[in-house]
Every structure is written in C-alpha cells, then in structure tokens.
Legacy VTK file of the C-alpha trace (Angstrom):
# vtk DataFile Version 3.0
C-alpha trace
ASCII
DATASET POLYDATA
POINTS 248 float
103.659 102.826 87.916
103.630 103.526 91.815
107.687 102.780 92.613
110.477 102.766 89.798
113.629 101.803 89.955
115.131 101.947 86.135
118.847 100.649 85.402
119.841 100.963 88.952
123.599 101.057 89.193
125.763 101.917 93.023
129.044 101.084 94.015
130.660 100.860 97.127
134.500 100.396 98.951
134.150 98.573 102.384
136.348 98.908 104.915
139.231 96.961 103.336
138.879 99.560 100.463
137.331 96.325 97.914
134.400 97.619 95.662
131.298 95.977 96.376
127.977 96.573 93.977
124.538 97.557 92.732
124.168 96.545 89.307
121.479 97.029 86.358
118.855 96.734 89.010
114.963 97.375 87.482
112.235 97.173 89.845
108.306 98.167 89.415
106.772 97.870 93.054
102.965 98.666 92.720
100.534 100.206 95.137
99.483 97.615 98.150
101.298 95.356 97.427
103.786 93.039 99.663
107.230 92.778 98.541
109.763 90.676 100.191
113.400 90.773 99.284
115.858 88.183 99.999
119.339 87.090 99.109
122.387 85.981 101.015
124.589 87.995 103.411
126.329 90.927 101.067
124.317 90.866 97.921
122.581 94.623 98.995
119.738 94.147 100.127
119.627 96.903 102.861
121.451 99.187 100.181
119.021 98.385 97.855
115.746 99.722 100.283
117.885 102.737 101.113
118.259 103.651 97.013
114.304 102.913 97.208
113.957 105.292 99.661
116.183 108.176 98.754
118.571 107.757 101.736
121.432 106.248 99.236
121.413 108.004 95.440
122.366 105.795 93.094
125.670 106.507 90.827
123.412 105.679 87.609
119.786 105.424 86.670
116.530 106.608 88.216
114.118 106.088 91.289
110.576 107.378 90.143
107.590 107.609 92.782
104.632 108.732 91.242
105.835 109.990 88.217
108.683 112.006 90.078
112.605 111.367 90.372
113.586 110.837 93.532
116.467 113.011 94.478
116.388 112.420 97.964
114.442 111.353 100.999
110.967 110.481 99.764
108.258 112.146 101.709
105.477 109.510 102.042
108.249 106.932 103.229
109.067 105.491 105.837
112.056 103.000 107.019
111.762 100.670 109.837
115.405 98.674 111.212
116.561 95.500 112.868
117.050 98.027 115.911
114.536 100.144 117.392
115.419 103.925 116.966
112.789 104.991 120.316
113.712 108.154 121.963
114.410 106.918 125.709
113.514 109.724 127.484
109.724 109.404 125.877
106.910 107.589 126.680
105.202 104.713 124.005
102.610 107.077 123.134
105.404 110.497 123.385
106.876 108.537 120.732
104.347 107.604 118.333
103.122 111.345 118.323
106.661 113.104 117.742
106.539 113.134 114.331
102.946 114.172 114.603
104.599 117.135 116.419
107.471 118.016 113.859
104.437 117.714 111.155
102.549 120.389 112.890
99.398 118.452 113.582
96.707 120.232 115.578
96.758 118.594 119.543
93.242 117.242 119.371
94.537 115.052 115.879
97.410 114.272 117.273
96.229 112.598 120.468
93.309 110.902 117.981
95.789 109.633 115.732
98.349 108.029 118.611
95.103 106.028 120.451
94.137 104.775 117.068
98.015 103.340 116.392
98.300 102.579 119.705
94.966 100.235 119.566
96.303 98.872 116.234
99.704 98.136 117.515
98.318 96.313 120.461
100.013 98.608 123.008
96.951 99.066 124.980
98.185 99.474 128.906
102.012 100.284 127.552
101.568 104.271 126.734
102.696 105.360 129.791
105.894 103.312 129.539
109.275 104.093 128.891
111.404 101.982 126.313
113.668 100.457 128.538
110.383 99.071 130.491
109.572 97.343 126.730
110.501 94.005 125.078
112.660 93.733 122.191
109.282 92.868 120.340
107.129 95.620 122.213
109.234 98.443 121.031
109.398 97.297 117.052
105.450 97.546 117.862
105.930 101.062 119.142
108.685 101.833 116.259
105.630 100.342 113.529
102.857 102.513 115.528
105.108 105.476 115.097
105.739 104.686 111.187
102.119 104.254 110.632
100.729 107.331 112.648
102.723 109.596 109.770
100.161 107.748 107.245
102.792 106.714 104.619
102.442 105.295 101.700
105.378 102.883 101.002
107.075 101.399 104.595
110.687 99.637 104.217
111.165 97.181 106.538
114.808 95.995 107.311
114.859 93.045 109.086
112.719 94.395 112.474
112.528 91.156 113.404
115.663 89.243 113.003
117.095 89.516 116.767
113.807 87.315 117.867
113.491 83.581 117.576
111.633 81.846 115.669
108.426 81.153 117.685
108.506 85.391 118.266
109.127 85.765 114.963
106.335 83.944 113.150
103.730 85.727 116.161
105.182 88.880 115.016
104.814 88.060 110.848
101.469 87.322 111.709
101.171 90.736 113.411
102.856 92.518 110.042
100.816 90.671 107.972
97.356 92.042 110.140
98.705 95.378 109.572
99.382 95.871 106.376
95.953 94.204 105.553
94.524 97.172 108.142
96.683 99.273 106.765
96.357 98.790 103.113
99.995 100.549 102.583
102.933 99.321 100.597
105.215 97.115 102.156
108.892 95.974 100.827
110.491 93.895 104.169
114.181 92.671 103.247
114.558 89.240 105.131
116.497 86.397 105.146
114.156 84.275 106.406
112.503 82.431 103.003
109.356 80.805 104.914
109.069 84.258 106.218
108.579 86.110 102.648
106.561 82.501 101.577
104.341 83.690 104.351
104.153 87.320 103.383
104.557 87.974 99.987
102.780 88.958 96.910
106.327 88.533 95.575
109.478 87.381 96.124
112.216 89.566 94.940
115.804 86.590 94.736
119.087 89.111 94.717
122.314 87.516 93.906
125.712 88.389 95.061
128.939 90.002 93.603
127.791 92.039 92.282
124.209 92.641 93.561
121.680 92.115 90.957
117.800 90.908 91.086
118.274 86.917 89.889
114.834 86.327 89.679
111.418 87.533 90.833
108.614 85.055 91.959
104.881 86.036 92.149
102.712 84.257 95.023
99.282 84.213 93.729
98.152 81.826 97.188
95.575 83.354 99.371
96.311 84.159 103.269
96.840 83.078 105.387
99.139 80.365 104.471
100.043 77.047 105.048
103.850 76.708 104.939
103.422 73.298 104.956
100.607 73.521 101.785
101.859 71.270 98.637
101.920 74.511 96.102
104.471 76.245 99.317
106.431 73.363 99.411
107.017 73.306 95.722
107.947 76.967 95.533
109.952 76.699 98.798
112.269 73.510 96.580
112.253 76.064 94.102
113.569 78.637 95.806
115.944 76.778 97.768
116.946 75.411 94.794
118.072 79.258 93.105
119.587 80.126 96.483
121.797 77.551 96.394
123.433 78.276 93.586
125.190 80.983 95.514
127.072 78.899 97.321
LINES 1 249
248 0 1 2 3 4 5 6 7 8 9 10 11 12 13 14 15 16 17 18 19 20 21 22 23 24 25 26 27 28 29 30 31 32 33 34 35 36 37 38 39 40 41 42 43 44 45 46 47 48 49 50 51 52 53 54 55 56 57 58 59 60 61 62 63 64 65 66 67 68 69 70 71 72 73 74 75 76 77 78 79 80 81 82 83 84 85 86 87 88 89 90 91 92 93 94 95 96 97 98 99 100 101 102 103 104 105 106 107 108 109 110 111 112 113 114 115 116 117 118 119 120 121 122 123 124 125 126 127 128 129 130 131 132 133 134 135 136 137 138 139 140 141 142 143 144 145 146 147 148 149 150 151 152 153 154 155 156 157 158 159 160 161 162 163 164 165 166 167 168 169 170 171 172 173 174 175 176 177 178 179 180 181 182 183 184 185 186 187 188 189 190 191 192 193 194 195 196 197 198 199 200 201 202 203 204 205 206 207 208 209 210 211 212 213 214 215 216 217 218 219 220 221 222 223 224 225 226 227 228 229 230 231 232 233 234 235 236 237 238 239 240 241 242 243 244 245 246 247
C-alpha cells in the first residue's frame, strides 16, 4: 500500500470553543493515481490533506507511507493552496529553484531542473518576472513548477483554483490533468467543484459533515479526456448529486 490512513480520528474547538471532527477515517491512496475529495463547507476536507501530509497529527490511528508511520511532515510531499505562497522579492524561475537551493542541488542541476518545469508549466517568457507582474492563474503555475521541480511523489492540492471562474478554471483542470499525466505523480486535489473531480478523477472520495467521515468512495473507470456531458458522467453526476444532497 503506497498511502495509509487507518482509523483516523482528530478533533478540533473553533473559535466559538464548539468541537468540530475527524472521525474513523480509512483511506488507501495508491501510487499514480488521481484522487479528488469533496464534501460540503466544514466536513474537513483541508484537515483531512494536512493529516495526509503530516502537517496535522491525528489524536488516534495511523498515517503509513511506504510502510512507515508518519510522525510528521512527509518528505516526498508536497502541498499546494487556494493562495499562492511566491516569495515577492524573487523572480518565476528564483522561485521554482529555492527549494532546489535549500536541497543542496549542484548549480548546473539546478538551472536544468527549473527550464525543464518552467517549459512544463508553460512559463516560457515569464522567468524574469516578479509575482506581482503575474496573474492569479500564472503564479499557481509558478507555485505547481516549484512543487514539481522537488520531484515528489504524492502532491496535495487544496483548492489552487477556486478564486478563478469557471471558464479559467476548466483551462486550468485541463492544465492539472496534462501534468500529472507528464508527471506520473500522485495527486489528491480537495475541491468543491463535482464536474471538476468528474473530470479528474480516478476516484471520488464523498466526506460528510458533523462529524467528518468518508460517506462513500466512487471509482471512475472512464478514459480521458472526458465528456462531462457523456451519458455514463451524467449518470454518476445524478448520483452524486443525489448523496450530496442528503447533507442538506
């Protein structure tokens, strides 16, 4: 098994001091594949990616990545926000090789490694830029480059595209989807966007809410790219709908 999550349990107080919750989650994510988690607004979604990760330890059960516990921050990880975390004072291509630089990569590799990303990202003509020269869209490119030129294995995506709308959006799935075929890394993206993880996914992780638990999981065994509009999506996407609702 590649990622573990085993009898996941993490509670919370919020600001008005109520207990909110992670409970009995069990997850197996496998190598390559496309995981896309979704739920409505406070079942843990984002908490759940950070307990993935090793940012948030969970109060019971394990997190096992290749065959070890994970006791913090998982090296071979990587998280990606709704908000662009770009150092201001550095160039597109200063930023992609930083963590080249904290890694200790000869000067020659690094400066191979940041052209390649930079290529793949499509940020040809934007090195020399600065981020507040940059799109909203143009620095989650530089923010993905800068993920990807560290060579991990798994990449959590939070939302990265949630701020755009939805012509943007669907340019920029298309542009996720391109690289983790490139790539052939793990992704898990948390969304709330259900045509965007019918687009996406291998499978569909459903959360439910107080407290947070996994409701259901849904496998998408459609080839890519798809047709949202294909008979077999529009019977999952009633389906789906359908479990959401019950929510509310």
């Amino acid at each position: 098994m590649y990622l573990e999550l085993q009898n996941i349990h993490k509670t919370w107080k919020n600001k008005s001091g109520e207990n909110y919750s992670l409970q009995n989650i069990s997850l197996s994510i496998l190598q390559n594949e496309f995981v896309c988690i979704i739920g409505p607004s406070g079942c843990g979604k984002t908490s759940l990616l950070k307990i993935m990760s090793g940012i948030v330890i969970p109060d019971i059960g394990k997190v096992i990545y290749n065959d070890t516990i994970v006791d913090k921050e998982v090296n071979g990880c990587s998280m990606i926000f709704q908000e662009p975390s770009l150092y201001p004072w550095k160039t597109v291509e200063e930023n992609i090789e930083l963590g080249l630089i904290f890694q200790k990569y000869p000067r020659q590799t690094r400066k191979e490694i940041v052209a390649e990303k930079i290529k793949l990202a499509g940020l040809e003509n934007f090195e020399k830029l600065y981020p507040h020269q940059l799109s909203g869209g143009m620095k989650q490119k530089t923010q993905l480059a800068r993920v990807l030129a560290l060579n991990p294995d798994i990449v959590f995506l939070d939302e990265p595209f949630a701020a755009m709308d939805e012509i943007l959006k669907n340019k920029f799935d298309n542009y996720l989807l391109n690289l983790w075929e490139k790539e052939q890394k793990t992704f898990v993206l948390v969304t709330h966007s259900l045509e965007e993880a019918l687009f996406l996914a291998d499978r569909i992780i459903l959360m439910s809410p107080d407290p947070g638990k996994i409701h259901l999981e849904q496998n998408i065994d459609l080839p890519r790219p798809r047709d949202l509009f294909s008979k077999d999506i529009v019977e999952l996407r009633k389906h789906l709908r359908n479990e959401i609702s019950k929510f509310y």
